[in-house]
C-alpha positions as CSV (number, residue, x, y, z in Angstrom):
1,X,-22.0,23.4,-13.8
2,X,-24.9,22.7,-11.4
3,X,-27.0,19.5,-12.2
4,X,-30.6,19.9,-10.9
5,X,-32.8,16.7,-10.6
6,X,-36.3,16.5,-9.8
7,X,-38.6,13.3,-8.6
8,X,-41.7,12.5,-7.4
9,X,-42.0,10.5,-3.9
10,X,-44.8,10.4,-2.5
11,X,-48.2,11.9,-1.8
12,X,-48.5,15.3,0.6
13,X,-51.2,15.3,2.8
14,X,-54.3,17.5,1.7
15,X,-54.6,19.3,-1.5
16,X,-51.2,20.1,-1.9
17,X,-50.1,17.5,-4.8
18,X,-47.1,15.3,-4.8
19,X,-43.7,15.7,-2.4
20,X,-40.9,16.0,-4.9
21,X,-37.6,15.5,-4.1
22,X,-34.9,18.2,-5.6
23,X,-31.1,17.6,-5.7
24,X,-28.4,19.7,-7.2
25,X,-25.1,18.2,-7.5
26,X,-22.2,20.4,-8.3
27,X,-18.8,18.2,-8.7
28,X,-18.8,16.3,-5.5
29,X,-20.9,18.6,-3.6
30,X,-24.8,16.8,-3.5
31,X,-28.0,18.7,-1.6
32,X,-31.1,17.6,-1.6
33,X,-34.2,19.0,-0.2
34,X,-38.1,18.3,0.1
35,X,-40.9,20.2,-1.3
36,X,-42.8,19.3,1.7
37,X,-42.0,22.4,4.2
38,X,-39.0,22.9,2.1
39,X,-36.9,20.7,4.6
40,X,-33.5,19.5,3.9
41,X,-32.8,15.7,2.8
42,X,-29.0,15.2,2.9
43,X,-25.8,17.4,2.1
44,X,-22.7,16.0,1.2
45,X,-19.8,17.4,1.0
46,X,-16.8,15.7,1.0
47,X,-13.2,16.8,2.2
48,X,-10.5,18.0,-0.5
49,X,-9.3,14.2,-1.5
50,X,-12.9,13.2,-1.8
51,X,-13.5,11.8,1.4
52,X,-16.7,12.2,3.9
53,X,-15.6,9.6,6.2
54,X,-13.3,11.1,8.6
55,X,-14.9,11.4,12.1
56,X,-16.4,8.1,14.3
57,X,-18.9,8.7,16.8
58,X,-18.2,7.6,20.7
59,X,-20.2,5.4,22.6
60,X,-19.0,5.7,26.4
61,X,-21.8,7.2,27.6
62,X,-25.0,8.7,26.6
63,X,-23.9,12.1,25.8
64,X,-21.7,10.3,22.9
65,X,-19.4,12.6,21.3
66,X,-17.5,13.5,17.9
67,X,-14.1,12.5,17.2
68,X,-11.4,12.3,14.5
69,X,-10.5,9.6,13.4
70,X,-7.2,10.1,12.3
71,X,-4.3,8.0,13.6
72,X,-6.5,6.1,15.4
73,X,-7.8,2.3,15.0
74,X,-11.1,3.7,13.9
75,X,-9.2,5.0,10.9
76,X,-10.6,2.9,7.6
77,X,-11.0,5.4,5.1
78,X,-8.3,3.7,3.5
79,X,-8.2,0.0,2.7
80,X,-7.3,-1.9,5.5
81,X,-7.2,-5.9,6.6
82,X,-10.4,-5.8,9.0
83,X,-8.6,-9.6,11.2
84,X,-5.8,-7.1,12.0
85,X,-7.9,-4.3,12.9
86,X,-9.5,-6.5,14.7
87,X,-6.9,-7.7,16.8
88,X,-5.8,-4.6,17.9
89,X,-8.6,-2.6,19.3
90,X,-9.9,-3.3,22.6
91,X,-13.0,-4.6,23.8
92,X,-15.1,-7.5,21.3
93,X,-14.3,-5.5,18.1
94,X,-16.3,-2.8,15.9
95,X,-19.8,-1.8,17.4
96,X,-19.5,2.1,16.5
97,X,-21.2,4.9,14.7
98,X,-19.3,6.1,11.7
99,X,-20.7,9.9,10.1
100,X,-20.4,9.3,6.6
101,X,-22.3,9.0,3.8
102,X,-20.8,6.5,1.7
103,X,-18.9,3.2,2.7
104,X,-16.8,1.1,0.6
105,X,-16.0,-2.7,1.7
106,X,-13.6,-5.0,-0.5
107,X,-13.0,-8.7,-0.2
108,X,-8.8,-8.5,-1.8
109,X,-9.3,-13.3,-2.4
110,X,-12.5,-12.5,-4.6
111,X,-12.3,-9.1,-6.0
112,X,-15.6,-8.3,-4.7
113,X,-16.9,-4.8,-3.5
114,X,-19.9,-3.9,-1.5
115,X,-20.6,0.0,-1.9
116,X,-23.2,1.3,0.6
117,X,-24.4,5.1,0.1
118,X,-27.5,6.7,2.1
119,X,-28.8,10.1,3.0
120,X,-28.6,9.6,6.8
121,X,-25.6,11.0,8.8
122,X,-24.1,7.6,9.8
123,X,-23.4,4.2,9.6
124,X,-23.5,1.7,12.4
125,X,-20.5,-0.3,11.6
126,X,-20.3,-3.9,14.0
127,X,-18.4,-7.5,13.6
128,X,-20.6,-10.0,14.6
129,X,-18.8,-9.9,17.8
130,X,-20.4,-12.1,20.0
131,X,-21.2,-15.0,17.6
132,X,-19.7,-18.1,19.2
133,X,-20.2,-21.3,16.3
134,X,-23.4,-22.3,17.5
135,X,-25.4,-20.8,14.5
136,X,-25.0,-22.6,11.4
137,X,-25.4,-21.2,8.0
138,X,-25.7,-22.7,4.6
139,X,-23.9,-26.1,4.3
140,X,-24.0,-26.1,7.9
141,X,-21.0,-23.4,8.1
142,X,-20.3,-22.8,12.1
143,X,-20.6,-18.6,12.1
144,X,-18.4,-17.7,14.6
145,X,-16.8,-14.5,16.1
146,X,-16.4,-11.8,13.5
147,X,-17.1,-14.0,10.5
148,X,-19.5,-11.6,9.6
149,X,-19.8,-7.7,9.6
150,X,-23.3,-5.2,9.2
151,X,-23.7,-2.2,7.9
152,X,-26.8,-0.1,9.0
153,X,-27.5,3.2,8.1
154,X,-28.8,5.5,10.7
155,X,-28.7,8.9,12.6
156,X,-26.9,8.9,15.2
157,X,-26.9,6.9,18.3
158,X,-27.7,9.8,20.8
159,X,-29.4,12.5,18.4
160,X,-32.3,13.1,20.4
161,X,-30.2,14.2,23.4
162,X,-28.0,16.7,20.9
163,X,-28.4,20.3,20.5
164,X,-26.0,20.7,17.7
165,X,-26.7,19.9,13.7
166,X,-26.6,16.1,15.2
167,X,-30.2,16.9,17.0
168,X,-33.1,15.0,15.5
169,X,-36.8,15.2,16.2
170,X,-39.6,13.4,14.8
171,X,-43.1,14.9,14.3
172,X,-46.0,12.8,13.5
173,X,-47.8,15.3,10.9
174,X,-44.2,15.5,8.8
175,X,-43.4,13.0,6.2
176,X,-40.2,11.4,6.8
177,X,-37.6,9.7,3.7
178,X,-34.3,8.2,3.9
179,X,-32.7,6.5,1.3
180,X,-29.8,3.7,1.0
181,X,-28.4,2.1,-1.9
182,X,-26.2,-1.0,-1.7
183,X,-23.9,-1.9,-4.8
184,X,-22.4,-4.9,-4.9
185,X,-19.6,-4.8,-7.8
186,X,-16.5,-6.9,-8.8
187,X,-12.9,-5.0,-8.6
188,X,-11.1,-5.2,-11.8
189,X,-7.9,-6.4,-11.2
190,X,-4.4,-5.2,-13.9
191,X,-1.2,-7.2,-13.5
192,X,1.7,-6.1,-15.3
């Protein structure tokens, strides 16, 4: 069965009447599209076990490239202890581009779970890594090295230099959208 799901958002310039936003969502397949010009908004499709994460973006050079991530330290589609991760790759820790669409982060101590969806092709994925103490935080906390991480949503780092699906180009007459949605939730926990 095909869900179809129609919204305004936003004013089109001229006579034309409303942008609306259409997405059909078939099982775990989701594309959306705009009325304006009829463009494309987002398609996900995720892999046979449900997963969208599984390729990291490079960042040697400008050209950038696309890799798997499988059996490699880039590889957290599956929980993982971040400290560990952390100890292991090389260079200050995580400042990478991740093509997803959805992200999943879980504190084990407290139970709690931040979910973070969007419609762009990545996620910017870093670890404070060049805190050093000297900013203080509530209760005068020292934030230090990796005490922190942030999650932004983005295309990716070198689009405008792509000529693959990865290309993006702006123009000033087209409406532009993007949409994130942060969920911060609470694990339940069973002990038997």
């Amino acid at each position: 069965m095909i869900e179809v799901c129609k919204e305004q958002c936003g004013p089109a310039p001229g006579p034309v009447g409303p942008v609306e936003s259409w997405r059909l969502r078939s099982g775990a397949v989701t594309a959306e599209s705009l009325s304006l010009g009829c463009g494309t908004k987002s398609l996900s499709t995720p892999d046979r076990s449900g997963q969208s994460a599984d390729i990291v973006l490079g960042y040697d050079d400008l050209e950038g490239e696309v890799k798997p991530v499988e059996k490699t330290l880039f590889d957290l589609r599956k929980l993982v202890l971040l400290g560990s991760r952390l100890e292991e790759l090389p260079g200050p820790g995580f400042y990478h581009n991740f093509s997803l669409f959805t992200c999943r982060v879980v504190h084990p101590g407290t139970g709690r779970v931040l979910e973070v969806s969007t419609t762009q092709p990545g996620v910017q994925f870093y670890t404070s890594n060049f805190l050093d103490g000297t900013l203080k935080g509530k209760g005068g906390a020292a934030y230090s090295k990796h005490s922190a991480f942030c999650l932004e949503t983005q295309k990716c780092p070198d689009a405008v230099n792509q000529v693959t699906e990865l290309k993006v180009h702006f123009n000033s007459d087209k409406t532009k959208r993007w949409h994130m949605i942060m969920q911060s939730l609470r694990s339940v926990r069973f002990y038997f």
